[in-house]
MIMI-414240 format. One record per residue (C-alpha): x, y, z negated; chain; residue number from 0; residue in one letter. Coordinates in nm, 2 decimals. Each point is the difference from the previous one (the first is absolute). Layout:
N
<atom X="X" Y="Y" Z="Z" chaine="A" num="NUM" residu="A"/>
...
//
This chain:
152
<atom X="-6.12" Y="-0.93" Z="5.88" chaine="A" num="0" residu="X"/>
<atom X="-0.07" Y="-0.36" Z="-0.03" chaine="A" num="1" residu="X"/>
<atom X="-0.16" Y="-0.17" Z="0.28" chaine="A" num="2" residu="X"/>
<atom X="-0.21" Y="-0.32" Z="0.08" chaine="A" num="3" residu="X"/>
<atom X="0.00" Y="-0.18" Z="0.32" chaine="A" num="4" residu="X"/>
<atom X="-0.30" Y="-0.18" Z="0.09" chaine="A" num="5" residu="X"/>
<atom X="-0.06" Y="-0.22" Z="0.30" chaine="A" num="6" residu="X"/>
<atom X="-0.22" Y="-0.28" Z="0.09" chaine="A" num="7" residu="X"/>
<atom X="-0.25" Y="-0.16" Z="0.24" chaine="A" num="8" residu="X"/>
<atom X="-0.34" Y="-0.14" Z="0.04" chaine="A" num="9" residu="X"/>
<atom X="-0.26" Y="-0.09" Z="0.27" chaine="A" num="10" residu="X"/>
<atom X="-0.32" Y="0.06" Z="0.06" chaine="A" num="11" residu="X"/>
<atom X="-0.22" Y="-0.17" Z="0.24" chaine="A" num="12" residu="X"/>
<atom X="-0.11" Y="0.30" Z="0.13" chaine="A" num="13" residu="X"/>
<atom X="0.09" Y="0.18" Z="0.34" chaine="A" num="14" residu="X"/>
<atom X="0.31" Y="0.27" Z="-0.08" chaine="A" num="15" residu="X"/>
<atom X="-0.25" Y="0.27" Z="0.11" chaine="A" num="16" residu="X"/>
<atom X="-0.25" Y="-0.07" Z="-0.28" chaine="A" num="17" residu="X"/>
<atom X="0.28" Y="-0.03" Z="-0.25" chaine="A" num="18" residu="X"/>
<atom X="0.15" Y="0.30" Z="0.08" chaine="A" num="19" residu="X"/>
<atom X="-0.28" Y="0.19" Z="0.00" chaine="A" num="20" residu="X"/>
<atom X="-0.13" Y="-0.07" Z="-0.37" chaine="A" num="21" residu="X"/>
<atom X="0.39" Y="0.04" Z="-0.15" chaine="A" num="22" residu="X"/>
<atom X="0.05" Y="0.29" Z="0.22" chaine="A" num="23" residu="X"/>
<atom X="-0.32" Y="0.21" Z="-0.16" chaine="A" num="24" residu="X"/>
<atom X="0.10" Y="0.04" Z="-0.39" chaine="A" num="25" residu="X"/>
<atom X="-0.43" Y="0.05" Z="-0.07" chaine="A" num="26" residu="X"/>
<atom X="0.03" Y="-0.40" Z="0.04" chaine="A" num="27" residu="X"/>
<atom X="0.27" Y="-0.14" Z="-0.28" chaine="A" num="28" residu="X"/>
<atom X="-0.29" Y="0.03" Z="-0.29" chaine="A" num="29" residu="X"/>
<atom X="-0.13" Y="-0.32" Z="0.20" chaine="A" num="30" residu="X"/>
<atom X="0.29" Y="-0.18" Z="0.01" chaine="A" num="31" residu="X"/>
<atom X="0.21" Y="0.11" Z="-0.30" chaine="A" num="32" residu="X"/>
<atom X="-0.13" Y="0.03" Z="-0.36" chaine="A" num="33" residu="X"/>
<atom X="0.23" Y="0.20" Z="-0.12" chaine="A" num="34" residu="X"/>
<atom X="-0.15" Y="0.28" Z="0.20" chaine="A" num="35" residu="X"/>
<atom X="-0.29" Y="0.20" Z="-0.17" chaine="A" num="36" residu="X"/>
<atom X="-0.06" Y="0.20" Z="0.30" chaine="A" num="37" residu="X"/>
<atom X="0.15" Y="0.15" Z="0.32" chaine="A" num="38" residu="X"/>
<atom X="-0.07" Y="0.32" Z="0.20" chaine="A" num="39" residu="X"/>
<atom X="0.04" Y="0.14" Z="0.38" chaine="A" num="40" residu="X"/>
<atom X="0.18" Y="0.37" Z="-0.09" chaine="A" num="41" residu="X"/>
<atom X="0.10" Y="0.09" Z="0.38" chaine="A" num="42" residu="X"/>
<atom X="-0.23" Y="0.13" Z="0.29" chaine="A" num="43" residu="X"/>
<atom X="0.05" Y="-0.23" Z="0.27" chaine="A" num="44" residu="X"/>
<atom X="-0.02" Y="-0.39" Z="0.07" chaine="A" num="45" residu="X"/>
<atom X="0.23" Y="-0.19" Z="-0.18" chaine="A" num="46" residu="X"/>
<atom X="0.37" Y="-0.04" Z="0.19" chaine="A" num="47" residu="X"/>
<atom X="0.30" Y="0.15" Z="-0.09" chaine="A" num="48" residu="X"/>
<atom X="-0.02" Y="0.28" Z="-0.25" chaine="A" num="49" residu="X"/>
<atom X="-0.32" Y="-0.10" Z="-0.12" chaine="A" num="50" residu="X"/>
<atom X="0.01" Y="0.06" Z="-0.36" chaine="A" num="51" residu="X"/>
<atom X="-0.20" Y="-0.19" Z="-0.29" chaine="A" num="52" residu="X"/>
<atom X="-0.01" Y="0.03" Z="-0.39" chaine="A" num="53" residu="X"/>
<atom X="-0.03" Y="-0.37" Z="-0.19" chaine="A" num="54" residu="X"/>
<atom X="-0.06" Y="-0.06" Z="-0.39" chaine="A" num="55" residu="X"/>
<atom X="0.08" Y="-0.29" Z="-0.13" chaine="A" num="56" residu="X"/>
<atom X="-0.18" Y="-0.15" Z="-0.29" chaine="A" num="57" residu="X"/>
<atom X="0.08" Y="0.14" Z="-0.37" chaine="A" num="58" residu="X"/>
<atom X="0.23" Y="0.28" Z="0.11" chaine="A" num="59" residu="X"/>
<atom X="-0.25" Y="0.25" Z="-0.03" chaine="A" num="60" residu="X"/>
<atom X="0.05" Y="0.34" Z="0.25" chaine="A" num="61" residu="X"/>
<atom X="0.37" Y="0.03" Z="-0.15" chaine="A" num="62" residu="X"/>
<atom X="0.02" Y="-0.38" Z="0.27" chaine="A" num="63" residu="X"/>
<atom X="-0.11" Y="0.20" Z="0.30" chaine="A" num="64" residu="X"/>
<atom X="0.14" Y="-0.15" Z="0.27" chaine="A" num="65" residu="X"/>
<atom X="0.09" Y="0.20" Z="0.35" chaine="A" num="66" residu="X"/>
<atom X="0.03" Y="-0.24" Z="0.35" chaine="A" num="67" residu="X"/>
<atom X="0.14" Y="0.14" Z="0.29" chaine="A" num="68" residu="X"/>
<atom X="0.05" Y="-0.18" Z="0.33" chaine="A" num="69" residu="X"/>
<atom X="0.34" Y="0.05" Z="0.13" chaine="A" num="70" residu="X"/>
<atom X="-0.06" Y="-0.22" Z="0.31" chaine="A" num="71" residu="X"/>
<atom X="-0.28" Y="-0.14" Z="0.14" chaine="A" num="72" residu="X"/>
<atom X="0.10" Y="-0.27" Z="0.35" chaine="A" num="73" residu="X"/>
<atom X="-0.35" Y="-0.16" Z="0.01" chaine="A" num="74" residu="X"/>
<atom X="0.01" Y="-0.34" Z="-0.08" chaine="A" num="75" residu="X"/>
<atom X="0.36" Y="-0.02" Z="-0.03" chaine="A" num="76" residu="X"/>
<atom X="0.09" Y="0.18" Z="-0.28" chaine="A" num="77" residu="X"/>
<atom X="-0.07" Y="0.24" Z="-0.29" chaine="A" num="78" residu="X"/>
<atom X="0.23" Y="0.22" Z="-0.18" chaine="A" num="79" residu="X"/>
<atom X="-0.13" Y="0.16" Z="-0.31" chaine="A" num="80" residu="X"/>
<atom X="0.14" Y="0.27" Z="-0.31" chaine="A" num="81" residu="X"/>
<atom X="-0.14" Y="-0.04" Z="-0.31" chaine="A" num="82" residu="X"/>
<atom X="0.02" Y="0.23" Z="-0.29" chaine="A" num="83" residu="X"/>
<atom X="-0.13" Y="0.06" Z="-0.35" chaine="A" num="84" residu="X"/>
<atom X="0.17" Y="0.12" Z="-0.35" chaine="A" num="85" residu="X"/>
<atom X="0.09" Y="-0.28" Z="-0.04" chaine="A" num="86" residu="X"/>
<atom X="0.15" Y="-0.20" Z="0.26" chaine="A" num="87" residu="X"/>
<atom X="0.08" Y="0.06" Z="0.40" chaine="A" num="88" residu="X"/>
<atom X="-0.01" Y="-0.26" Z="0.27" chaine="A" num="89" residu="X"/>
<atom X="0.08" Y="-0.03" Z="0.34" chaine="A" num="90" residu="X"/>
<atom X="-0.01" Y="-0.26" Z="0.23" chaine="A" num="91" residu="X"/>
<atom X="-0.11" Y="-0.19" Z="0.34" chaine="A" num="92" residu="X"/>
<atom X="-0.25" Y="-0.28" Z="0.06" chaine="A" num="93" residu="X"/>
<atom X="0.02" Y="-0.20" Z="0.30" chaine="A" num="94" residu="X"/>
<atom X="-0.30" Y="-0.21" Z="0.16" chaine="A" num="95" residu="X"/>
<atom X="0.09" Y="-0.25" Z="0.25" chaine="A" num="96" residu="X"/>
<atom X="-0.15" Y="-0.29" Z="0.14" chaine="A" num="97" residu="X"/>
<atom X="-0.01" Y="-0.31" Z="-0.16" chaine="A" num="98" residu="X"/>
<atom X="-0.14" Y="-0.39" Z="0.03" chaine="A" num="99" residu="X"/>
<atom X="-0.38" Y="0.07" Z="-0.13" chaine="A" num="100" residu="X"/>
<atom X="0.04" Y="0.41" Z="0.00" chaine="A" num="101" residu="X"/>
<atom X="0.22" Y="0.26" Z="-0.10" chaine="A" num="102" residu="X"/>
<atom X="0.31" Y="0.00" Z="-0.19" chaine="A" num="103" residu="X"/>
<atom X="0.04" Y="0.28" Z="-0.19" chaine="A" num="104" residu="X"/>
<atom X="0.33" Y="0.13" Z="-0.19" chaine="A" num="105" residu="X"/>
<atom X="0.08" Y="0.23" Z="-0.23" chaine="A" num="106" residu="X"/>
<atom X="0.31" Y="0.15" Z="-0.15" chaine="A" num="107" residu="X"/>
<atom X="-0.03" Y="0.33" Z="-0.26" chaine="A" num="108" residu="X"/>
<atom X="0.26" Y="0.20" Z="-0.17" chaine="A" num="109" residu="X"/>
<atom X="-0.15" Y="0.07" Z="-0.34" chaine="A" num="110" residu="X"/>
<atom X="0.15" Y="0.30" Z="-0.26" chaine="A" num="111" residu="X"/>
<atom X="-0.18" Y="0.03" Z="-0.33" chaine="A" num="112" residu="X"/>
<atom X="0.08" Y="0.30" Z="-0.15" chaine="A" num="113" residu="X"/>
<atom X="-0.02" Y="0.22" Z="-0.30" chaine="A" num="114" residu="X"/>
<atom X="-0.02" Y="-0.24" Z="-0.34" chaine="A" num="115" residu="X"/>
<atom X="-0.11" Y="-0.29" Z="0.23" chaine="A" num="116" residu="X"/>
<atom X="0.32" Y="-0.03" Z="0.14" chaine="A" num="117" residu="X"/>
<atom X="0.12" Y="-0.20" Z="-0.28" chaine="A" num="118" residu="X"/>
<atom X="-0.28" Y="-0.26" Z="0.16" chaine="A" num="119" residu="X"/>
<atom X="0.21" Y="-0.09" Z="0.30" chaine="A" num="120" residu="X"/>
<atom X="0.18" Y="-0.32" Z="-0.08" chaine="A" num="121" residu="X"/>
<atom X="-0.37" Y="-0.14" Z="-0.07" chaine="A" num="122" residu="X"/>
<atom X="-0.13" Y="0.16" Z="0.36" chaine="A" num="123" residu="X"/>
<atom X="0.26" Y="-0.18" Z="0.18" chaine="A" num="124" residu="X"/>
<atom X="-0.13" Y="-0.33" Z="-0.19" chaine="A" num="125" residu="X"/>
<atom X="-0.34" Y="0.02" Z="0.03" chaine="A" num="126" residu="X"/>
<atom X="-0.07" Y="0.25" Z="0.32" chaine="A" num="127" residu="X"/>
<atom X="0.04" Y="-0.29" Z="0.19" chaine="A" num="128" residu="X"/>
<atom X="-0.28" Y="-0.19" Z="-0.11" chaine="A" num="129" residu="X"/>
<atom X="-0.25" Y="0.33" Z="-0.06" chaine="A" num="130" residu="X"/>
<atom X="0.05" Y="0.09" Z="0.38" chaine="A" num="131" residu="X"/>
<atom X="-0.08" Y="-0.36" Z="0.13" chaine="A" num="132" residu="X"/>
<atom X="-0.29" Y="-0.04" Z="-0.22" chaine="A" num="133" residu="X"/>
<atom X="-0.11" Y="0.35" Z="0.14" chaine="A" num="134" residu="X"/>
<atom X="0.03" Y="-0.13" Z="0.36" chaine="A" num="135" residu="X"/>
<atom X="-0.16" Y="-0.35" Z="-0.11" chaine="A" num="136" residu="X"/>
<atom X="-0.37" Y="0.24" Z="-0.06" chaine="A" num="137" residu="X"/>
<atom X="0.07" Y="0.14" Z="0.34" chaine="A" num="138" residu="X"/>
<atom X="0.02" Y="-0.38" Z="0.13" chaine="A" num="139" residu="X"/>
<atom X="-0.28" Y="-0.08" Z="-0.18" chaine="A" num="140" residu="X"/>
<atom X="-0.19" Y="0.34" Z="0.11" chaine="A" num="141" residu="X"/>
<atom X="0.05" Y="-0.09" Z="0.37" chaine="A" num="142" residu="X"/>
<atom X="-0.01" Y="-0.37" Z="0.02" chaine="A" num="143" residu="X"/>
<atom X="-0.32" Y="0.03" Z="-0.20" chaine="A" num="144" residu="X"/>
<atom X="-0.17" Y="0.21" Z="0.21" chaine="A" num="145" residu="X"/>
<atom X="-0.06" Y="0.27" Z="-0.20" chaine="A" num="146" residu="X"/>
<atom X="0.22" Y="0.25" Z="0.20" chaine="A" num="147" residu="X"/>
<atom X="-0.28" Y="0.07" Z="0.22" chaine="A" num="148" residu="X"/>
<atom X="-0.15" Y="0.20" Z="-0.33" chaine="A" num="149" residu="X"/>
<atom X="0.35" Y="0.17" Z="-0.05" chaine="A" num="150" residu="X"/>
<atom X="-0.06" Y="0.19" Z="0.32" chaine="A" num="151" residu="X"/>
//
């Protein structure tokens, strides 16, 4: 199957802690990442590894569903998470280290579309790139804003 790898970096001037913490709890990308419609909690427990989450992203309607698992969870180091939907599975790390003014975070995915979307690929590995940094831009602006606090 097709696959696109997808790395990159930003910082945040905020504490790795803080950053962690919003990234790590899935109920928090609708604040940063308007391509998400909505994002649930659907394991007992505090969030770490195994908690388990369902995302939809905008205009896929329930057929988008999206299913997060945390894989690993080395608070505020790093994050491993497995994503999967009908159409598309992802797997992949992000790192938060610290940097002049915050944290520097990094991220590197391995992205599968499947089914018809497949034929998308070539296209994913072009513009994926940009998507995912302008993702992590909102969660710059989210936490350099102050706005995190309301996140919690």
């Amino acid at each position: 199957m097709p696959m696109a790898r997808i790395n990159g970096e930003i910082i945040i001037a905020a504490p790795a802690e803080q950053v962690f913490d919003i990234v790590a709890d899935e109920r928090n990308e609708p604040r940063y990442n308007a391509r998400i419609a909505r994002a649930e909690k659907t394991s007992p427990g505090p969030v770490g590894r195994g908690a388990r989450f369902t995302a939809q992203p905008r205009g896929l309607g329930a057929a988008g569903v999206m299913t997060v698992e945390i894989v690993d969870y080395d608070r505020p180091r790093r994050l491993a998470t497995s994503i999967r939907s009908s159409y598309l599975d992802v797997d992949g790390t992000l790192t938060f280290s610290k940097a002049d003014g915050g944290t520097r975070m990094r991220w590197s995915w391995d992205m599968r579309l499947r089914g018809a979307m497949r034929a998308l690929s070539p296209v994913v590995r072009v513009i994926g790139p940009r998507w995912e940094h302008r993702n992590w831009a909102g969660l710059k602006q989210l936490m350099e804003s102050g706005r995190e606090a309301q996140a919690r």
